[in-house]
C-alpha positions as a printed Julia matrix, in Angstrom:
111×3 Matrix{Float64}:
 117.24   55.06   64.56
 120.89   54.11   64.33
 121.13   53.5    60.77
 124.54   56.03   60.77
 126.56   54.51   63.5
 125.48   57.44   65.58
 124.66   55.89   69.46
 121.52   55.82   70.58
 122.57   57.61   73.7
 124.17   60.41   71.92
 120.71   60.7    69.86
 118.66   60.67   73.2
 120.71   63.56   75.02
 120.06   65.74   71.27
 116.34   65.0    71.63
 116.56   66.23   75.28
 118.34   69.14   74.88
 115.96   70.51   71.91
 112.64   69.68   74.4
 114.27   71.41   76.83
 115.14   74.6    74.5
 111.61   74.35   73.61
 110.13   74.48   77.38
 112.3    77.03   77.94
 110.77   78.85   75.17
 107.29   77.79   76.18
 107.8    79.11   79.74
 109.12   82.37   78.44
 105.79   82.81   76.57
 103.86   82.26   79.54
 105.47   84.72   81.41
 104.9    87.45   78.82
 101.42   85.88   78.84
 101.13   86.4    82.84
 102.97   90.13   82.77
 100.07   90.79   80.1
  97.21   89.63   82.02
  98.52   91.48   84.95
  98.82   94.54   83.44
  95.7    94.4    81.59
  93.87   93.6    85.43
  95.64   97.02   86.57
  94.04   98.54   84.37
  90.54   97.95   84.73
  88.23   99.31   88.0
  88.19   97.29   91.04
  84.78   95.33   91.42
  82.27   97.08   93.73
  81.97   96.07   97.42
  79.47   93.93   98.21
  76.41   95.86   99.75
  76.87   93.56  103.16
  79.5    91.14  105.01
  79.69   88.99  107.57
  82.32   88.44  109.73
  82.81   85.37  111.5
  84.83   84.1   114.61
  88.45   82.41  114.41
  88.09   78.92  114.42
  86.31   75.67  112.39
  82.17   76.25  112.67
  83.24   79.6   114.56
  79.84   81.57  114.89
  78.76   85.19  113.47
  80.77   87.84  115.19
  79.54   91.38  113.28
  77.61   92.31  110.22
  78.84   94.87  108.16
  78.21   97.45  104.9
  80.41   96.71  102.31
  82.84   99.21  102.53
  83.68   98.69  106.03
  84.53   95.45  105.39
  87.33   94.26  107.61
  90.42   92.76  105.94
  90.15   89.72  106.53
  89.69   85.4   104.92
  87.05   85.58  108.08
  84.27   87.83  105.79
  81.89   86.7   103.59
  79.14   88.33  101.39
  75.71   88.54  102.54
  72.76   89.37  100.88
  70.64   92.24  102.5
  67.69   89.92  103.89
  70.42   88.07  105.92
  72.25   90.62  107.13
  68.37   92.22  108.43
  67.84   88.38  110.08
  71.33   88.66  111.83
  70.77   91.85  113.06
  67.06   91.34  114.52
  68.4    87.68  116.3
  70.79   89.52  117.96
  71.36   93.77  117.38
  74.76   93.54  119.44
  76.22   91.92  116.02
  75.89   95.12  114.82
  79.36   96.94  114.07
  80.02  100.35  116.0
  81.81  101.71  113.51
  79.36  101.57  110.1
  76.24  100.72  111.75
  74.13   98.67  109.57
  71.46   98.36  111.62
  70.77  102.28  111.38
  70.71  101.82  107.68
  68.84   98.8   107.62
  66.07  100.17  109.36
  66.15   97.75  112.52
  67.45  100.74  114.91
């Protein structure tokens, strides 16, 4: 590697500095890759609610607080997706799970 009196280090420190043009590079690619994506996900429709959620209490193992439709889902990390036979068990255990606002018992045929 040294065969023209060139030192080692100064050979090293070359080598870096071209890697770190080419991550540089690299990185620059992926963020024309990421705008790409993003732009192509604005694009399309957003996915369908689910037909029924669950929301559950704050807390680890935190219990069933309110079944909902889909599109009154609540914002929050607290919801999950249920399927219809579920949400219909929930509701007959206990019809005060029921939310006041979308009323999925009405719809589900348990009121």
């Amino acid at each position: 590697m040294n065969e023209q009196g060139v030192p080692r280090l100064d050979l090293l420190r070359f080598l870096e500095r071209v890697q770190e043009r080419d991550l540089a590079r690299t990185r620059h690619w992926i963020a024309a890759e990421e705008r790409r994506l993003a732009e192509l996900a604005a694009r399309l429709p957003p996915a369908p609610p689910p037909d029924w959620v669950l929301e559950s209490g704050i807390g680890a193992g935190s219990h069933p607080i309110a079944v909902h439709q889909g599109f009154c889902r609540p914002q929050s990390a607290r919801v999950r997706e249920v399927s219809r036979d579920e949400a219909r068990r929930l509701l007959a255990a206990d019809t005060g799970m029921a939310c006041q606002l979308c009323r999925p018992d009405t719809v589900l045929g348990l009121l």
